[in-house]
N, C-alpha and C positions, 0 to 999 in steps of 0.2 A: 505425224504420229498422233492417233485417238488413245484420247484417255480415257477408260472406260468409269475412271473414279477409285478413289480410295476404297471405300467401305465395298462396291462391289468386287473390287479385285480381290481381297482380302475374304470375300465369304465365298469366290468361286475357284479357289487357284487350288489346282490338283497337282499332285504328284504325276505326272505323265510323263512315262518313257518310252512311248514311243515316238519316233521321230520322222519327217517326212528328210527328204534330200534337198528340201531348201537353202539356200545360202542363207548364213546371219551374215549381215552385210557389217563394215565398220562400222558406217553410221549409227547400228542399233547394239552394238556391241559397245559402242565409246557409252551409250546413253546410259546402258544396263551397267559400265564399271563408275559412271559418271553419279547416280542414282546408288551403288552402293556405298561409297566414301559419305556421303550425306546424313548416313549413319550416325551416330555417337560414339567415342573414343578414349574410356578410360586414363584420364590426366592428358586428354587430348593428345596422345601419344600419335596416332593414327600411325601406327606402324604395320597396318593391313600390309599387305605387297600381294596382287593376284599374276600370275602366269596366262595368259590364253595358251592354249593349245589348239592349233587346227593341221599341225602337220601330221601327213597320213602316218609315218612308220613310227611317230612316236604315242597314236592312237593307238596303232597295231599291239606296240609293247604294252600298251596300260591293258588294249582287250585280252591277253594272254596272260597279265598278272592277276585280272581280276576273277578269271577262272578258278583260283584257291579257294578262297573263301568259300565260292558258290559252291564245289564242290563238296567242302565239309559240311556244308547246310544239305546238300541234296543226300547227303550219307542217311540224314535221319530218315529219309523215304526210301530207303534203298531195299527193304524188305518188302515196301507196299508204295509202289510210284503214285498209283491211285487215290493215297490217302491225301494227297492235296487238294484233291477235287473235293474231298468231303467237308473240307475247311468251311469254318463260315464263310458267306460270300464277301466279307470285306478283306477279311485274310488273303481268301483265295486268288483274287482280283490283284492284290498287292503282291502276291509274291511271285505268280506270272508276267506282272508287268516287271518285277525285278529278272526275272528270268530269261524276260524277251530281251530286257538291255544288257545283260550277263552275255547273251547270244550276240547281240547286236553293237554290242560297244563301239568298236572301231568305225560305224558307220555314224556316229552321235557329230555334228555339223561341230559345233565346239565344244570342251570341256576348257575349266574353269577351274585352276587350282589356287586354295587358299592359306597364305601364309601370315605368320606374326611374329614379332621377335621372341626366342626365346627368355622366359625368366623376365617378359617387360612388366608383367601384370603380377597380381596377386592371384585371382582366376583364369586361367587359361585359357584363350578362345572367347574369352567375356567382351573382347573389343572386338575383335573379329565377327563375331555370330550375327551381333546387328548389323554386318554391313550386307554378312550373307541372305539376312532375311528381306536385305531392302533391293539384293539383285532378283531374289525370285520373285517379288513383287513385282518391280520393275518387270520382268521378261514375262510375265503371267498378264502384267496392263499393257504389253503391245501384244499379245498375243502368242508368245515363244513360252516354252514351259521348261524349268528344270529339277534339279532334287540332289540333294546329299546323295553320295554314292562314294562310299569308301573302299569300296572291294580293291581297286587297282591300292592300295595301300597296303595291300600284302606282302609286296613286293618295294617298302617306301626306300631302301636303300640304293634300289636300281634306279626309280624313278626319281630320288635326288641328283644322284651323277648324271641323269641322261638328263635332265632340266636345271642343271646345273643350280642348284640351290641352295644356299650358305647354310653352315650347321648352326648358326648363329636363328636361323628362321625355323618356325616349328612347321609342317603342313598340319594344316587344321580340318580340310574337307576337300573333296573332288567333287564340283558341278557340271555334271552332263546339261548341256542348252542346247534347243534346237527348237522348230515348230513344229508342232506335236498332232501326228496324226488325229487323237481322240480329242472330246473337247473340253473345254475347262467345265466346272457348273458347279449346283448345289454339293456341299460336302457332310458325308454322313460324320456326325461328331455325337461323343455323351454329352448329355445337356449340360450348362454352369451348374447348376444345383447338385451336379452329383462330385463336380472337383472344387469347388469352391467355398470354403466356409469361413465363417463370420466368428472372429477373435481367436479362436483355438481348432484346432485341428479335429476335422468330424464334424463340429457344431453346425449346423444346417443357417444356411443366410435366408431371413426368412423372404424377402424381396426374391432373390432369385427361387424358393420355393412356389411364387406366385406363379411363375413364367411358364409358359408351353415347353418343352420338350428342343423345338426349335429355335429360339430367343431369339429375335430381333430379323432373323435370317428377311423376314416376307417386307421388310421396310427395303432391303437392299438389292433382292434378286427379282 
């Protein structure tokens, strides 16, 4: 397995759903839960618990639940389908790629569900998240791509009983994984200077005022 490096991974990892029909093998799927627990842990609780999914009928069930939501989203187009196209291009790109896997769910090679105890934290999900960011890292630096995807949670009652899942566990997030037809690369981002400020909220940092548009990006890509 190539490491393609920290900092590159990190400035080229895209949200990509679309997926080819390659197997993720155990070996890379131990790697990517293996690399999430490495995480940090809120009073070292590590009460992460993740579910793999690869069996087909219980894809089937999540690809027909996650049809709701998407459905209330496309209501807003429903007088003008077109007006999606009009989107700016980074919207627009995004919300088709939500669209393809809204379509294409059941055929995602694994999904990823993530749980944590109820009531163990004081912020919810606050142990949890960093273990989630350090699996799509991990799957972005062998080359597999994934992304939040909550739509099948529309349905989180159904998809408790059929994955059998204590009430005592909260689901936190759904991860579609798989190798991703499109490729990773540069990501369009607003530059630090425009979220970032120095002591008080607005106050402009003047360092990061110094910086290009693109900050650091050309050291790593």
């Amino acid at each position: 397995m190539n490491d393609p490096g920290l900092f590159q991974t990190m400035y080229t990892a895209r949200a990509l759903r679309r997926f080819t029909d390659q197997t993720v093998s155990d070996e890379v799927l131990f790697q990517l839960m293996d690399a999430a627990i490495r995480a940090p842990s809120g009073q070292n609780a590590q009460d992460w618990r993740f579910v793999i999914v690869r069996d087909q009928a219980l894809k089937d069930a999540m690809h027909e639940w996650a049809q709701t939501p998407w459905l209330r989203y496309q209501a807003r187009y429903a007088d003008n389908p077109d007006a999606i196209d009009e989107l700016p291009r980074s919207q627009r790109l995004s919300l088709r790629s939500v669209e393809y896997l809204v379509q294409h769910f059941r055929e995602t090679p694994v999904v990823i569900l993530v749980c944590g105890m109820r009531g163990r934290h004081s912020t919810p999900g606050g142990s949890a998240f960093p273990a989630v960011q350090n699996l799509l890292l991990a799957a972005a630096g062998l080359g597999l791509s994934g992304s939040v995807f909550n739509f099948p949670l529309s349905h989180e009652d159904e998809l408790r009983e059929r994955l059998a899942i204590p009430e005592n566990n909260q689901i936190y997030c759904v991860l579609p994984i798989g190798y991703p037809q499109d490729s990773h690369g540069p990501l369009g981002r607003k530059p630090v200077k425009a979220v970032v400020y120095a002591d008080q909220f607005g106050q402009p940092w003047d360092y990061a005022e110094q910086q290009g548009d693109r900050g650091f990006e050309d050291r790593w890509i």
